[in-house]
Structures are given as C-alpha cells and as structure tokens.
N, C-alpha and C positions, 0 to 999 in steps of 0.2 A: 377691802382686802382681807380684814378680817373674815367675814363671811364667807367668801372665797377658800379661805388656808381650812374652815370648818367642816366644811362641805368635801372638799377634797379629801381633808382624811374621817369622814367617815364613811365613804364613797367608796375610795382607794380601793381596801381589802373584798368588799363584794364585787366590784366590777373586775378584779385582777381574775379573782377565783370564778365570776361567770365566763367571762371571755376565753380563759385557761382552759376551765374545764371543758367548755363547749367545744371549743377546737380539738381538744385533745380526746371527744368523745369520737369527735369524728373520723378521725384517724385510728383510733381501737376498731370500731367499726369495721372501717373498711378493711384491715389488716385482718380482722377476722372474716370477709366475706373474699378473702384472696388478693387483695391491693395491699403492696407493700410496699409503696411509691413514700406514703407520709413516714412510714417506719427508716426505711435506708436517708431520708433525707435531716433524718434527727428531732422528728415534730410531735411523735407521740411520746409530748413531756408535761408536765406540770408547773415546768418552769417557764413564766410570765410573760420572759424576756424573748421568747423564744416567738412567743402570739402575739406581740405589742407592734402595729404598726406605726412609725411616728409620725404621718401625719391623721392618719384614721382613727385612729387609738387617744393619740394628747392635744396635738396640734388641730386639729377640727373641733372637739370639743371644746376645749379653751375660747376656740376663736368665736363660736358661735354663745357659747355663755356671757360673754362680755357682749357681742353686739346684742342681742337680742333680752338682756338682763337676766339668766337662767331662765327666761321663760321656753327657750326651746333647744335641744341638744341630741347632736347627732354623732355617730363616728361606729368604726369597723375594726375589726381586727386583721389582721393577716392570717390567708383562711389558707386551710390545710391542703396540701396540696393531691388530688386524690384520681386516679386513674380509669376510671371506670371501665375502660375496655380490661380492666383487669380481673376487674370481677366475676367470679364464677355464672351468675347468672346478673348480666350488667342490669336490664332495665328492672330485674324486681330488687335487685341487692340494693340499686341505688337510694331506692327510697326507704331502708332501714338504714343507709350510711348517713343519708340527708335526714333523717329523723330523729337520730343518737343528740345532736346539737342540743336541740330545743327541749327532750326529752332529758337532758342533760338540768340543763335551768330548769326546768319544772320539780326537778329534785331537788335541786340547791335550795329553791325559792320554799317549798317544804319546810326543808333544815333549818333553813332560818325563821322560819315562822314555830319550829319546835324550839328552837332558842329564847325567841322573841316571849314565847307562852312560860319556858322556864327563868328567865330572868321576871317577869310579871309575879309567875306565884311564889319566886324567891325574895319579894320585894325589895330587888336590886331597883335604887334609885337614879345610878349613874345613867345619865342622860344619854352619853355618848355611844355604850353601848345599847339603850334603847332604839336611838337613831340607827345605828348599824343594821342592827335586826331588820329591820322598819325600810333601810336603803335594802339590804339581801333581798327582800322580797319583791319590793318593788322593781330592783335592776332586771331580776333572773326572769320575771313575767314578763317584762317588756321583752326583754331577748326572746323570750320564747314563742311573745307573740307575734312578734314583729318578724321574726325568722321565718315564720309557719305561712306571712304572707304568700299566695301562689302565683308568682311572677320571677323568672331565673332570673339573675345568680342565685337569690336565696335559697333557702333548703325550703321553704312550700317551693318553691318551683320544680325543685330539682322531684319533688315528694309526684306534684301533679304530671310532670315529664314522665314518670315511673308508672303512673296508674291507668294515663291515656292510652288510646288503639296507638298503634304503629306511626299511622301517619298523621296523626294529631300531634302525637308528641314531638315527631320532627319539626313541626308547624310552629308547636311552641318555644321548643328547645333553641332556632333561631333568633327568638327575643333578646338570646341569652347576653349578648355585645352591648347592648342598647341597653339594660334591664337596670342594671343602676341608677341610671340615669332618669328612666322615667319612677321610678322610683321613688327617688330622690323629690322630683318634681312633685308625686301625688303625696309625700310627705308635708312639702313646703305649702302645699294646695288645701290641706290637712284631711285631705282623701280617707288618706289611710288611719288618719288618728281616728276620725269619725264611724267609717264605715268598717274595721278593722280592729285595730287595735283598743279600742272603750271594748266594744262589747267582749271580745275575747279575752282581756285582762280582766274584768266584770264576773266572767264563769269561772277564770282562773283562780281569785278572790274568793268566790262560793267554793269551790272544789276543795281549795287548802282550806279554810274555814270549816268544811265536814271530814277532813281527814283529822284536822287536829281536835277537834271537838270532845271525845274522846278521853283525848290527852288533857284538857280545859278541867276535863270534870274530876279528872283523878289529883289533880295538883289543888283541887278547890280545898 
C-alpha cells in the first residue's frame, strides 16, 4: 500500500497535466481549424476534471495495477469531443487536429526532462522530485507514442484517415467502432509494445536527449 500511495503521488501531477493538456490541445486545434463543437461544450480547459474519465482515467488503472502487480497499465481519458464535418478543410485539418494531442506530450515530455537536467545540476537531492521528472517523461512518451499508433479512434488513425486517397480512408475510417477493442487486444498480445511502442519511445529518448544536450553542457 505503501508503494501504491508513492507512486500515485508522484505520477498524479504528470499524468493530470498529459492527459489535460493533450485533450485540451485538441480542442484549440480544432477551434482554430473552424470546429467549435469542444469550445461551446466547455472542454477547451485546463481543468483536470473536466478530461478525467472514471472509469478510463482511475478505475481501469487501479484495477489493472493490482491484478497484474504494476507490471502492466492501461486507461483513457475522455476525449474531446470534435466535429469534423466542421472544419474548413475536413480531411487535411483533421490530421493537424489529430496531431495537436501527441505533439502536445512531446512538449511536456521536453519540459520535464529540462526540469529533470535543472534539478540534476542544481544538486537537488529530493528524491521525489527526481522521480516526477523521471515519471513526466516517461508518461508524456507513452501518450505520445501510443496515440501516434495508426489504427482509429486514435489520433495515428484519425492522422492516416487524413493522408489516404479518398477511398481508402473510407475503408479505414470504418474500423473506427471496433478499433478500441482490437486495440486493446494487440496491446494485451503485446503487439503494440513490441512492434510500436519500444522502438518509437527509443527515438523519442534520443530526440529529447539531443534537444537538451545543449542545455546538459551550459549547467555543467
């Protein structure tokens, strides 16, 4: 239990501010590409409570942490809600609306790793914020990679729906009811950790690592 109450709060704050932000990029987005569906319904906010699904969000999490020992953890937010026949130009807007998300975590996951490099050459000891740092980064790459996946509902899908001929993307865009689900499945199959997510979190790792590098050498 102990371990549990630890993990949770140093977890909490990056995963409130991924999830947040990421929904809340998508909905700027769209608002700016002419959908103003997430805008009038109260969602392009910052506030937590607004993106927390309870069972997606807490209740799935929890439940899988316990049976499977933290080795394996899943869950959703409540996703923004977004129009696209309202968009000025629906199938190319959609894939800079679908792309704000994850583009969203890839910045956060940055930030925290400029954190992470200023707490180091400030020789902050405090463990807990080390950890934080450590979690920011970790959370915001998975999001980002895990979203980039190309199979709908995710935003890769909605991104590949966007960049297919005409009738492909119809082809695709059908998946969309079922797409959780098998999802889900190539998740649990560990499909997606293997052929997906290592390697794309792998270059994300390298990517932030030459962005801050830079910064590494000025605080030396």
């Amino acid at each position: 239990m102990n371990e549990l109450i630890q993990t949770v709060l140093i977890y909490a704050l990056p995963v409130l501010f991924a999830i947040t932000v990421h929904e809340a990029a998508h909905g700027y987005a769209a608002r700016y590409f002419g959908d103003h569906t997430a805008s009038m319904l109260g969602r392009i906010t910052l506030n937590p409570l607004k993106h927390i699904d309870p069972i997606g969000t807490i209740l799935m999490p929890l439940l899988l942490y316990f049976s499977t020992s933290g080795t394996f953890l899943f869950g959703y937010a409540k996703p923004v809600p977004v129009n696209f026949g309202n968009l000025r130009h629906p199938k190319r807007d959609m894939i800079w609306v679908a792309l704000a998300g994850p583009a969203s975590n890839f910045i956060q996951a940055i930030v925290w790793a400029v954190v992470l490099v200023v707490l180091v050459a400030t020789r902050t000891d405090e463990r807990f914020f080390l950890e934080m740092a450590r979690a920011g980064i970790l959370v915001n790459l998975v999001m980002w990679a895990f979203n980039l996946f190309p199979l709908p509902p995710l935003d890769g899908g909605r991104i590949l729906v966007g960049l297919l001929p005409t009738k492909a993307a119809m082809t695709v865009s059908r998946i969309e009811p079922y797409g959780f689900f098998i999802v889900l499945a190539l998740v649990l199959l560990g499909i997606v950790g293997t052929i997906w997510l290592r390697p794309l979190m792998d270059l994300g790792y390298a990517a932030i690592n030459f962005i801050i590098t830079p910064l590494m050498a000025v605080l030396r």
